[in-house]
C-alpha positions as CSV (number, residue, x, y, z in Angstrom):
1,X,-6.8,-20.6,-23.2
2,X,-7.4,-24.1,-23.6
3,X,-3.9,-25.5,-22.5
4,X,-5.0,-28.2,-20.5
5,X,-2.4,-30.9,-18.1
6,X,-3.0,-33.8,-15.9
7,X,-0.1,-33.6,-14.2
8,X,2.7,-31.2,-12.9
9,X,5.7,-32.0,-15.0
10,X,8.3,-32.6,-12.6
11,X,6.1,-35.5,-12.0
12,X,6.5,-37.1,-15.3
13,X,8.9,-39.9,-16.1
14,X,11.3,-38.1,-19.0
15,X,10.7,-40.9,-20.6
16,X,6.7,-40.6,-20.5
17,X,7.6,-37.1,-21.6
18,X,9.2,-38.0,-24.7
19,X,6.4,-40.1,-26.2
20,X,3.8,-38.4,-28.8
21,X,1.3,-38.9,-26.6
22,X,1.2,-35.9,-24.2
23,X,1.4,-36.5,-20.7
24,X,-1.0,-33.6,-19.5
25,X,-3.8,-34.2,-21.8
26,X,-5.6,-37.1,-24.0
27,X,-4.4,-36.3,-27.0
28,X,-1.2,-37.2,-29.6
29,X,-0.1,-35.3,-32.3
30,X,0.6,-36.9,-36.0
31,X,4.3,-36.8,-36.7
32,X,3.1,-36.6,-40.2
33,X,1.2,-33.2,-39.7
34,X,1.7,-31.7,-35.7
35,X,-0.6,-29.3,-36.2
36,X,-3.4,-31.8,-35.9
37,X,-3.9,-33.5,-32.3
38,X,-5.9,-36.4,-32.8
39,X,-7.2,-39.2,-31.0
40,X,-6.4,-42.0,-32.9
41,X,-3.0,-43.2,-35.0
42,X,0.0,-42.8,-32.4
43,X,-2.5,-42.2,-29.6
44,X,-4.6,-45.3,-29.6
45,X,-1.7,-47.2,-30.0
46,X,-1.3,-46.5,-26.4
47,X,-3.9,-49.3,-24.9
48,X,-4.7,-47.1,-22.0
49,X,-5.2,-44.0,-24.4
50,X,-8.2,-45.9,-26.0
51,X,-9.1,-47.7,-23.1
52,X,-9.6,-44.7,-21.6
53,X,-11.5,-42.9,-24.9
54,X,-13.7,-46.3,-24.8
55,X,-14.7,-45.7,-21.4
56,X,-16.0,-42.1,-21.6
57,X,-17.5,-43.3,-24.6
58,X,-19.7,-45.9,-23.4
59,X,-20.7,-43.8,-19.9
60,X,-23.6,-41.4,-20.1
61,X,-22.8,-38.8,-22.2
62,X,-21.2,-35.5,-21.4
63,X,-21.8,-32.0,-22.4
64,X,-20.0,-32.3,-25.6
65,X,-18.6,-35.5,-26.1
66,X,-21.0,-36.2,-29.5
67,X,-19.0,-39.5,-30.4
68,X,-20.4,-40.4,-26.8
69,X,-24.0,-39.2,-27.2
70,X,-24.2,-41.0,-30.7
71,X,-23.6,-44.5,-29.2
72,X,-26.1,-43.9,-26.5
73,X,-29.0,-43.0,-29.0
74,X,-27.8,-46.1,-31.0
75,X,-27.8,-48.0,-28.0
76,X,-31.0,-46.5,-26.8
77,X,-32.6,-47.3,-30.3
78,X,-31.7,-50.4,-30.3
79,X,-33.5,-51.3,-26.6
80,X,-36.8,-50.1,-27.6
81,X,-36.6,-52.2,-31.0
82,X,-35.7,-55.6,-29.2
83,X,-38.4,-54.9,-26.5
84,X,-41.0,-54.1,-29.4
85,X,-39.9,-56.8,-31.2
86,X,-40.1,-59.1,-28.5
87,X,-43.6,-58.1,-27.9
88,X,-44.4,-58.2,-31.8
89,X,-43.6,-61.9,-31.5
90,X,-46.5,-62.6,-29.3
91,X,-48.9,-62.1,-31.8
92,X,-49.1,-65.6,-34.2
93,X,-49.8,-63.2,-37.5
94,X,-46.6,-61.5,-37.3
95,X,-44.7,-64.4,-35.9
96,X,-45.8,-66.6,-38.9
97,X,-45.0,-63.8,-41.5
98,X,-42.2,-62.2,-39.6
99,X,-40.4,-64.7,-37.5
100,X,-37.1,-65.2,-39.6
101,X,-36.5,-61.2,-40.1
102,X,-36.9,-60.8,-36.3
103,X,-34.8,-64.0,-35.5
104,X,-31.9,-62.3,-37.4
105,X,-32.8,-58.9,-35.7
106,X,-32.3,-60.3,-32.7
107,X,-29.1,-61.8,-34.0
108,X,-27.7,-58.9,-34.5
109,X,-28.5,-57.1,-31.3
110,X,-26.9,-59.9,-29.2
111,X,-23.8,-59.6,-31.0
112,X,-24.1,-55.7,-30.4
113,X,-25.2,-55.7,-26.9
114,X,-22.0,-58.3,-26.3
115,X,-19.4,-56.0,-28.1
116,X,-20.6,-53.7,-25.9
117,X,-20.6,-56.1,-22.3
118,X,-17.0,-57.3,-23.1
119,X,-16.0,-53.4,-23.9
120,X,-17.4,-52.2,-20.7
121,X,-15.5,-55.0,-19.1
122,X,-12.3,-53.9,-20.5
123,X,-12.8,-50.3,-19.9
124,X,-14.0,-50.6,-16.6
125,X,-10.4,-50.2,-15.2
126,X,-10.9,-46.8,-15.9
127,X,-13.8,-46.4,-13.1
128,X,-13.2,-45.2,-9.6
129,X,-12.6,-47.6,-7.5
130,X,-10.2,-50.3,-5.5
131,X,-6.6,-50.1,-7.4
132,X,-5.5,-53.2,-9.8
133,X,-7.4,-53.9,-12.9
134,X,-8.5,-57.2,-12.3
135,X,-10.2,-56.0,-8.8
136,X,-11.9,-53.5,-11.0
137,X,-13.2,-55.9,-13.5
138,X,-14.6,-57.9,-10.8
139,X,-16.8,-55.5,-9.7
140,X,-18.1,-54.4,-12.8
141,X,-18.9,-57.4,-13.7
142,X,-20.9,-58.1,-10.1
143,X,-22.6,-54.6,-10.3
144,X,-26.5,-54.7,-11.1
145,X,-26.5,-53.2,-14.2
146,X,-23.7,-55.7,-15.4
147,X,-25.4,-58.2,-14.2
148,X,-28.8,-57.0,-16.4
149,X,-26.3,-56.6,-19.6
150,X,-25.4,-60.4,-19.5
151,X,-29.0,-61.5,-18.9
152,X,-29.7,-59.7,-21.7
153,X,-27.6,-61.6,-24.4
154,X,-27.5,-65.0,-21.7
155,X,-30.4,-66.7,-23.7
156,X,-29.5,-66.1,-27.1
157,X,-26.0,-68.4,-25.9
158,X,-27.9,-70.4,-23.8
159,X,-30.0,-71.9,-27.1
160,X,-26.7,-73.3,-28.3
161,X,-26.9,-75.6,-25.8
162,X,-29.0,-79.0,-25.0
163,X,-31.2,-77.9,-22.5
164,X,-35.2,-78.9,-21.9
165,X,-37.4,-77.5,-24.3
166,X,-39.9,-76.8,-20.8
167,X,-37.4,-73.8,-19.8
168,X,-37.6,-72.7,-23.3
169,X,-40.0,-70.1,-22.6
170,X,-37.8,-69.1,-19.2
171,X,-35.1,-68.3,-20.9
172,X,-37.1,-66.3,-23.7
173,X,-38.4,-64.6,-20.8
174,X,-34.7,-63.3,-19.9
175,X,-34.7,-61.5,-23.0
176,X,-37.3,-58.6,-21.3
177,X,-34.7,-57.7,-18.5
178,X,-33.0,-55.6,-22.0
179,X,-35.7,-53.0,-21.0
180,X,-33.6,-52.4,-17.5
181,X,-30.4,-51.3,-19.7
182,X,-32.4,-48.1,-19.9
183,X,-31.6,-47.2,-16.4
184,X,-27.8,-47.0,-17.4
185,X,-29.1,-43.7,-19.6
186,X,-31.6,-42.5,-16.9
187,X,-31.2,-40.1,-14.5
188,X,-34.6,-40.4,-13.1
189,X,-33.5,-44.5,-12.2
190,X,-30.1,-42.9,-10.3
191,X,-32.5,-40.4,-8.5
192,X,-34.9,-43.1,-7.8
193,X,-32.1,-45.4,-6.4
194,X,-30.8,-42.6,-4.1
195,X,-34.0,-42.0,-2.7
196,X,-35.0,-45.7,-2.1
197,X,-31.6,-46.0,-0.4
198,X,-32.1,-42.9,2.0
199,X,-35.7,-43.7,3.2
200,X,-35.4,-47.9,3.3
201,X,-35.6,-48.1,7.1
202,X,-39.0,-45.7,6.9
203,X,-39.9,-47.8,4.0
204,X,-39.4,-51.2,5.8
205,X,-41.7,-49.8,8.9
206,X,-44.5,-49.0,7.1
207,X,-44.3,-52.4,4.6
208,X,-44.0,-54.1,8.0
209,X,-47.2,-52.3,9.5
210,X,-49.1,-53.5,5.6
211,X,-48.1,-57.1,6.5
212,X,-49.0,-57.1,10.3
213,X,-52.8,-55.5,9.0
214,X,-52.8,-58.1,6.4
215,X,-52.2,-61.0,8.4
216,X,-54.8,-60.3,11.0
217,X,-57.3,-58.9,9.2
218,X,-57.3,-61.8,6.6
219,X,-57.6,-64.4,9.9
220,X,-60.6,-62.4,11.5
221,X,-62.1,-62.6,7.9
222,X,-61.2,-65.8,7.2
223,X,-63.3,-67.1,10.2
224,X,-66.4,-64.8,9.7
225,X,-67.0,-66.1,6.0
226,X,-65.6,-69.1,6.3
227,X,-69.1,-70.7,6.9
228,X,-70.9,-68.6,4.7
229,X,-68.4,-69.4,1.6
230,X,-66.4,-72.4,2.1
231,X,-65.4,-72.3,-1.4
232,X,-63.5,-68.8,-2.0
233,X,-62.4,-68.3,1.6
234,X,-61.3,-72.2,2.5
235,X,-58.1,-71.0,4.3
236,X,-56.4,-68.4,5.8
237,X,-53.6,-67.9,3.0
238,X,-56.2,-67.8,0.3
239,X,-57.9,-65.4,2.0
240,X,-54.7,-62.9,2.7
241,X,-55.4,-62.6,-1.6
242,X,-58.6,-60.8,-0.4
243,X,-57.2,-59.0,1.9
244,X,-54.1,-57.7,-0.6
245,X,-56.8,-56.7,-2.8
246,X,-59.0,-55.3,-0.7
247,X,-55.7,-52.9,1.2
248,X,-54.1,-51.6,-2.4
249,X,-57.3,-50.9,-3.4
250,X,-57.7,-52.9,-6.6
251,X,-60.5,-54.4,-6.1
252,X,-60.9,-57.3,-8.6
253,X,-64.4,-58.9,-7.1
254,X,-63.6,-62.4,-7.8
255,X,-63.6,-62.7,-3.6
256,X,-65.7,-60.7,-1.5
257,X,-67.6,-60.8,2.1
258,X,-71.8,-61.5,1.5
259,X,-72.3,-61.5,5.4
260,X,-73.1,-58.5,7.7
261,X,-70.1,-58.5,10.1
262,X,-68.0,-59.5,6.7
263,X,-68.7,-56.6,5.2
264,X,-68.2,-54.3,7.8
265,X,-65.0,-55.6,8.5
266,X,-64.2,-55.4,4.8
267,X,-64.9,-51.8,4.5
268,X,-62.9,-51.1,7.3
269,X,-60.1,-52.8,5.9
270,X,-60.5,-50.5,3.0
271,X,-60.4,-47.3,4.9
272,X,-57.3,-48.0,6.1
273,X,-55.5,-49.9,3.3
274,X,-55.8,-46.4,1.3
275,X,-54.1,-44.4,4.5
276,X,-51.3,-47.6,4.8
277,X,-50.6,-47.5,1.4
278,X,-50.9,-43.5,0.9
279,X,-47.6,-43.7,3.8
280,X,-45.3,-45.1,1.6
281,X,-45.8,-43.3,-1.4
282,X,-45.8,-40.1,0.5
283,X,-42.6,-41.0,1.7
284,X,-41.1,-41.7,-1.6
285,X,-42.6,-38.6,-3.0
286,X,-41.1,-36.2,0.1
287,X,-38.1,-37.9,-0.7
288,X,-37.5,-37.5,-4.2
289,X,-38.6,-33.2,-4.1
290,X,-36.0,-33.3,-1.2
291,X,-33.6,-35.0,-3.6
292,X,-34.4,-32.1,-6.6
293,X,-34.0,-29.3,-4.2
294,X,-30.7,-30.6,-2.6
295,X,-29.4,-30.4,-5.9
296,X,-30.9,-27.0,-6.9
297,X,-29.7,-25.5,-3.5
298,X,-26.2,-27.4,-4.0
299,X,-27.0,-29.1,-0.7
300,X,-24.5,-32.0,-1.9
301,X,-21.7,-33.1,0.8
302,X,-19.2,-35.8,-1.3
303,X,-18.3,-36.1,-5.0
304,X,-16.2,-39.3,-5.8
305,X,-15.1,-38.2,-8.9
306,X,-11.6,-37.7,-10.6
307,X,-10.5,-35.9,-13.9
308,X,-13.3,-32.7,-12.7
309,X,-12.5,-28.9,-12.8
310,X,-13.1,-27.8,-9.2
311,X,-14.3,-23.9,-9.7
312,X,-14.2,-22.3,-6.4
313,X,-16.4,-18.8,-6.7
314,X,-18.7,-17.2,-9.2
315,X,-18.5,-13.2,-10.8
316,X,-19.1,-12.2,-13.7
317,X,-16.3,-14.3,-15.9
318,X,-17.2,-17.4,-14.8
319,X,-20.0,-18.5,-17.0
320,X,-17.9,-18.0,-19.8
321,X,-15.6,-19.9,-18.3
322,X,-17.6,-22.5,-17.9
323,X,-18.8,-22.2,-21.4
324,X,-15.7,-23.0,-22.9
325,X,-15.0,-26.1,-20.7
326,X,-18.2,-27.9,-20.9
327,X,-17.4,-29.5,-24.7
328,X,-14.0,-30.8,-23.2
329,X,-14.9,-35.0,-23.5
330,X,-11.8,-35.0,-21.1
331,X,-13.6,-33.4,-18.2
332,X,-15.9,-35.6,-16.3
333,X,-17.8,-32.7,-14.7
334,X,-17.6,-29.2,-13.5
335,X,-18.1,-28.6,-10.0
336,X,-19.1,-25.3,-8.6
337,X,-18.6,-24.1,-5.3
338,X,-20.0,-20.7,-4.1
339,X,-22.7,-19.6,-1.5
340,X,-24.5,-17.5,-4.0
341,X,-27.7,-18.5,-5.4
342,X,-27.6,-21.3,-8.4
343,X,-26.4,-19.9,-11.4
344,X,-28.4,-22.8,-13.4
345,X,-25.8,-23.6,-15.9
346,X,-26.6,-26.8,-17.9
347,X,-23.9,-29.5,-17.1
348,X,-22.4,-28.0,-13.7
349,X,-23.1,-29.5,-10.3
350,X,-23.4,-26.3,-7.9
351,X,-22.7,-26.9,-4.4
352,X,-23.9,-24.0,-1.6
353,X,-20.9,-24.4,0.4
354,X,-17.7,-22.1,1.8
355,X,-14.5,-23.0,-0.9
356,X,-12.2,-21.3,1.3
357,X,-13.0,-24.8,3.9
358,X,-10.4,-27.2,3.3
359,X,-12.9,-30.1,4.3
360,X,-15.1,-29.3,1.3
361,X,-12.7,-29.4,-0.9
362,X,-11.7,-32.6,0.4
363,X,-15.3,-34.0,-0.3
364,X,-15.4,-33.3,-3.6
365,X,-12.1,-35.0,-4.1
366,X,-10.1,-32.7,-5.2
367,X,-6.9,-35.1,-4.8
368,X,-8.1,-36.3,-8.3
369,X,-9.3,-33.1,-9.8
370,X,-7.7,-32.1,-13.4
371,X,-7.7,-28.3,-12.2
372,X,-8.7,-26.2,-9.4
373,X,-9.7,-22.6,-10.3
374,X,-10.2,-19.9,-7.6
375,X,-11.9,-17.1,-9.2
376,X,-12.1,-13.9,-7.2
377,X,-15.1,-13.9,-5.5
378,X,-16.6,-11.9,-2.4
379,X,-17.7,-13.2,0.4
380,X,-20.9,-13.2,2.1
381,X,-22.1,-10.6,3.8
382,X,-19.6,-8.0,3.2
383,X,-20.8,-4.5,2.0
384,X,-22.1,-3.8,-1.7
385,X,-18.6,-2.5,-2.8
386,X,-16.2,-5.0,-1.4
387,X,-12.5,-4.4,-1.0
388,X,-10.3,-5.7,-3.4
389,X,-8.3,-6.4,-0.7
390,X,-10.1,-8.3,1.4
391,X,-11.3,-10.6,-2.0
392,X,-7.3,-11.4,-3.2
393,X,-6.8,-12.1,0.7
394,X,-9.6,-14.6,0.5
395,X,-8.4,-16.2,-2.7
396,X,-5.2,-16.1,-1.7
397,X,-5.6,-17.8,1.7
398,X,-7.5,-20.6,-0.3
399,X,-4.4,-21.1,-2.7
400,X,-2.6,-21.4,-0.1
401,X,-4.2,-24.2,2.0
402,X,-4.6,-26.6,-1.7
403,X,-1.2,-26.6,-2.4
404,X,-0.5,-27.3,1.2
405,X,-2.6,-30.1,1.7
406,X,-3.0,-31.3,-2.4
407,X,0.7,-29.8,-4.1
408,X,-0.2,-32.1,-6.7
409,X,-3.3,-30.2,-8.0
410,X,-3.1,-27.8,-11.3
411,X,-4.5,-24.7,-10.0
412,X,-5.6,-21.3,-11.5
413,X,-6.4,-18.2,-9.2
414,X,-7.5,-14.9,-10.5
415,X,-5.9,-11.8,-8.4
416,X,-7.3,-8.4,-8.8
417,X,-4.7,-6.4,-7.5
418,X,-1.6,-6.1,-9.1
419,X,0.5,-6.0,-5.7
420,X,-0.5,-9.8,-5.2
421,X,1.0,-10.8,-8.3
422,X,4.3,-10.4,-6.9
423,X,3.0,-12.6,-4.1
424,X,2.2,-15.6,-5.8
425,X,5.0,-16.2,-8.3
426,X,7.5,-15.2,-5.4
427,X,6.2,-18.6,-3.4
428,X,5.0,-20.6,-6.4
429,X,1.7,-21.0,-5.2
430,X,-0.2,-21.4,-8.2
431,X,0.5,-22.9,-11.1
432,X,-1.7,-20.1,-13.9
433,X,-2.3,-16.9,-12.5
434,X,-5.1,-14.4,-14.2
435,X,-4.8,-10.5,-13.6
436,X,-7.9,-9.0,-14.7
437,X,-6.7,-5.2,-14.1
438,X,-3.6,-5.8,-15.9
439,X,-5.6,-7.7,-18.7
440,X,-8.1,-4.6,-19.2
441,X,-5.3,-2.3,-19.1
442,X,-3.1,-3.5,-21.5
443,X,-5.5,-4.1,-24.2
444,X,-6.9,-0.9,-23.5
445,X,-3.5,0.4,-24.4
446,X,-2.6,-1.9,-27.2
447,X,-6.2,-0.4,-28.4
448,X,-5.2,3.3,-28.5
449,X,-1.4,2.3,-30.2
450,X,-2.9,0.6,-32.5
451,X,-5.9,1.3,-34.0
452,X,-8.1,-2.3,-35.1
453,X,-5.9,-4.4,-32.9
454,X,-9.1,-5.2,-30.6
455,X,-10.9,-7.2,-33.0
456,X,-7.7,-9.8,-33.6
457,X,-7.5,-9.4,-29.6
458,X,-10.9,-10.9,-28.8
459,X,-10.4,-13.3,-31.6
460,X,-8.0,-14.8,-30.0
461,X,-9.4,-14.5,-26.4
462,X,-13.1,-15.5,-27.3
463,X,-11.6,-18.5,-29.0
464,X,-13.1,-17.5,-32.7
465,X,-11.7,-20.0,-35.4
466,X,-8.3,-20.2,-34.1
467,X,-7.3,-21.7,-31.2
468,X,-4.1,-22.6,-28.8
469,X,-2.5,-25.5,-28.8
470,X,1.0,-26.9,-27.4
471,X,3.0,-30.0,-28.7
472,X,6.4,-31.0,-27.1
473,X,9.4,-29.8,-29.3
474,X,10.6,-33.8,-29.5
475,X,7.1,-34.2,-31.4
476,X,7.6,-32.7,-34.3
477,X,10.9,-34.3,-34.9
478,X,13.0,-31.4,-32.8
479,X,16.2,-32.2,-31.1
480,X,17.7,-30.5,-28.3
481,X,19.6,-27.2,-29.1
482,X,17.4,-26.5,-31.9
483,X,17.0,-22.6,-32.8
484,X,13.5,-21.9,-32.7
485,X,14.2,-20.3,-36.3
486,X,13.6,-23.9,-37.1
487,X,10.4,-24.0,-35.3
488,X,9.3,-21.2,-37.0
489,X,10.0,-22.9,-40.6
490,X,8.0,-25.8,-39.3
491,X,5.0,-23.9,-38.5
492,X,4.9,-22.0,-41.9
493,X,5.0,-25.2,-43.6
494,X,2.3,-26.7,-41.9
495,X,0.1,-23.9,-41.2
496,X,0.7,-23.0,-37.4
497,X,2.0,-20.1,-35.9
498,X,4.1,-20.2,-32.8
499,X,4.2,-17.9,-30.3
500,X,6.6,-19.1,-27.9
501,X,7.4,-21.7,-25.4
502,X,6.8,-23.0,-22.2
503,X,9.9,-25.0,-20.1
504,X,11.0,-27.0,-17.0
505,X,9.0,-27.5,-14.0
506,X,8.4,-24.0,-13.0
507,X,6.2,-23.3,-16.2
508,X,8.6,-20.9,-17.4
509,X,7.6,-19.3,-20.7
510,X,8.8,-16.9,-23.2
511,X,6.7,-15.1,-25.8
512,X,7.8,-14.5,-29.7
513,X,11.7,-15.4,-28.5
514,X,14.5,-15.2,-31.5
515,X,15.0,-17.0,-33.6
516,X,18.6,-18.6,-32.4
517,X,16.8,-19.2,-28.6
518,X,17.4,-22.9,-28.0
519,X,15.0,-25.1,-28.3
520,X,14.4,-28.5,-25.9
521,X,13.0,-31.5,-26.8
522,X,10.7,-31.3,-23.8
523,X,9.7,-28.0,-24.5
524,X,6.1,-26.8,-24.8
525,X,5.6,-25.3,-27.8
526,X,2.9,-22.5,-28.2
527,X,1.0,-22.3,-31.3
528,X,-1.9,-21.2,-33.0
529,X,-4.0,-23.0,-35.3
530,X,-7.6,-23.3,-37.2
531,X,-10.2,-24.5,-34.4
532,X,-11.1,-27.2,-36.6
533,X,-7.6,-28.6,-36.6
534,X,-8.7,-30.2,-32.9
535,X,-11.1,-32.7,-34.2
């Protein structure tokens, strides 16, 4: 069921709640034609509503989101054409015969690469982050990658200018650093970054044990061939360019020892420059296959993230689930949390780590989760048929401790015996509650009454063409007091089909009600429609 909220409704502003823009999703709905949410007209008349479409836009793409992944080929495109062009001008044939078609070329990408720096500026109050906007802007703006976007377009402004022609060529130089937008679409740079971060005091030992090897080595040498060859060793800094040479292992030949004690020492040098230099890049490498198996194992210990379904457990349900949230372009991941071994799903981030622990939760920020979902899972260790029991009392226990600690959190918890039921609507704990048993026995039933009824059943369910949706009865023009007979007439004249309602703050609903049931304005209306209605 993809009925989807942000927030509990008792804490919405009834005036937020009577605006076209609904206040539990990202969407509007067209007064002209309800059945169509859309994300544009009303909606992006709502200059956080864009901002906010803007922002998920211009990030790294999510599973999905194809408005997203469209802009960063484009973008993508467009990097590897300046840097080729820029190269292309080095060569005086194509320069001479090419130079104004790649002077307007790169016309047009600074105005495109700006569009896009002053968008990510006014988006970027959307990030995570210190509260107030212009705090938020600040940073952006100081981050590296920032910083790399305006050096990209900084020289094409900067020849508006007077300035000497001798930093000419400087500034065309600043042009190259477009290659470093890349990064922004590479997770191979953040994985890079991590690791560099983790092992920079190991690093900085063994860069500090090259120097100190450099540095003496390249005196002792300087004073053994120093006599020999005035000329290419004269001092000690110009022969610390041997030694570098000689320790990496490059090897150019331009300098090089001709006595005996010279050359002994040089070769010596060159044993170990290949062990000094062989410590750092074995730490890198350690680093970054500890980095890709910490992430296959779900060894991960904080997430700051916000607008994330938290899905605590996996059985057999689950990757469909899954499956139907991963084209949301609201969600900003899926986080899954079971000590089982990884599932491997494309687009969820699995963390190995006990959901019923309040402090894990915490880590992954739940606070600013869209949904938690507690699907009923076993735990470790029991036997190979595991009490029901013991599995609702698990899920049950976890329920209980998020809305305790986060009341504010959406939640979903799937109960497998029927007795529990009772439990959790008599104290409110969660806010959607899935019965499997009840499910499966039901549509069994309904199945053997009447004949056919599965296939419209699992239509429905699996999501097949038509889909749910929910508008707010003030939407589509409703007043309070209205008989749903009127909703009905609505819906046949616009092609949706209600099925019922859903009101206040306890999520009270009623399915197929009559038709002289009054309606309120802030009622959630329940209705079915084609899937492509959504786009």
């Amino acid at each position: 069921m993809k009925i989807r909220r942000h927030l509990l409704p008792h804490q919405i502003p009834n005036e937020r709640r009577r605006t076209h823009l609904h206040p539990r999703r990202h969407k509007c709905y067209s007064t002209q034609n309800p059945a169509r949410p859309i994300y544009g007209g009303e909606a992006l008349r709502r200059p956080n509503a864009l901002r906010k479409r803007a922002y998920q836009t211009l990030e790294k793409a999510q599973p999905g989101d194809t408005l997203s992944r469209i802009v960063d080929l484009s973008i993508l495109s467009l990097i590897t054409l300046n840097i080729a062009a820029l190269m292309m001008e080095t060569i005086p044939a194509i320069e001479e015969a090419w130079g104004p078609f790649l002077e307007r070329f790169n016309t047009i990408s600074v105005i495109i690469f700006s569009v896009e720096y002053l968008l990510r500026i006014w988006a970027s109050v959307e990030a995570e982050g210190p509260r107030g906007s212009a705090a938020k802007r600040l940073r952006y703006m100081f981050s590296p990658m920032a910083i790399i976007d305006l050096a990209a377009i900084l020289p094409f402004f900067l020849f508006v200018l007077p300035i000497d022609t001798r930093f000419v060529r400087v500034i065309r130089l600043l042009r190259v650093l477009r290659i470093f937008k890349i990064g922004r679409y590479s997770n191979s740079i953040g994985t890079m970054g991590r690791v560099f971060k983790k092992k920079r005091d190991d690093l900085l030992v063994s860069l500090f044990v090259i120097a100190i090897l450099l540095v003496f080595f390249s005196n002792v040498m300087y004073h053994i061939e120093n006599v020999a060859q005035p000329g290419k060793f004269s001092n000690a800094f110009q022969t610390m360019w041997w030694g570098v040479v000689t320790i990496t292992g490059v090897g150019y030949g331009d300098v090089y020892p001709i006595t005996i004690a010279g050359k002994i020492l040089g070769g010596c040098i060159a044993i170990m420059g290949i062990v000094t230099i062989a410590i750092p890049i074995g730490i890198l490498g350690s680093a970054y296959v500890e980095d890709a198996a910490n992430k296959r194992l779900g060894k991960i210990k904080v997430i700051r993230s916000s607008d994330h379904i938290i899905i605590c457990g996996h059985n057999r349900i689950t990757s469909k689930v899954i499956q139907d949230l991963l084209p949301e372009i609201t969600i900003s991941r899926i986080v899954l949390i079971t000590q089982k071994p990884n599932p491997e799903i494309p687009g969820v981030l699995y963390v190995d780590a006990d959901w019923t622990d309040i402090g894990v939760l915490r880590h992954l920020s739940i606070e600013r989760a869209r949904s938690c979902i507690i699907m009923a899972e076993s735990s470790e260790g029991l036997r190979q048929d595991p009490d029901p029991h013991m599995i609702d009392m698990r899920t049950l226990f976890t329920l209980y401790k998020v809305k305790r600690e986060f009341p504010n959190v959406h939640t979903v918890v799937e109960v497998i015996n029927p007795d529990r039921l009772a439990m959790v609507k008599a104290n409110l704990l969660a806010d959607e509650i899935i019965l499997k048993e009840m499910i499966d026995g039901n549509l069994t039933a309904n199945c053997i009454k009447i004949p056919g009824v599965s296939k419209l059943i699992y239509e429905l369910i699996n999501l097949e063409g038509k889909v749910l949706h929910e508008t707010d009865a003030g939407a589509i023009g409703l007043t309070d007091g209205c008989p749903y007979g009127e909703v009905v007439r609505h819906g046949i004249e616009h092609e949706m089909t209600f099925i019922g309602f859903i009101r206040g703050t306890q999520n009270l609903s009623q399915l197929s009600p009559g038709k002289d049931t009054a309606i309120m304005r802030d009622d959630r209306l329940i209705y079915i429609a084609d899937k492509k209605a959504r786009r």
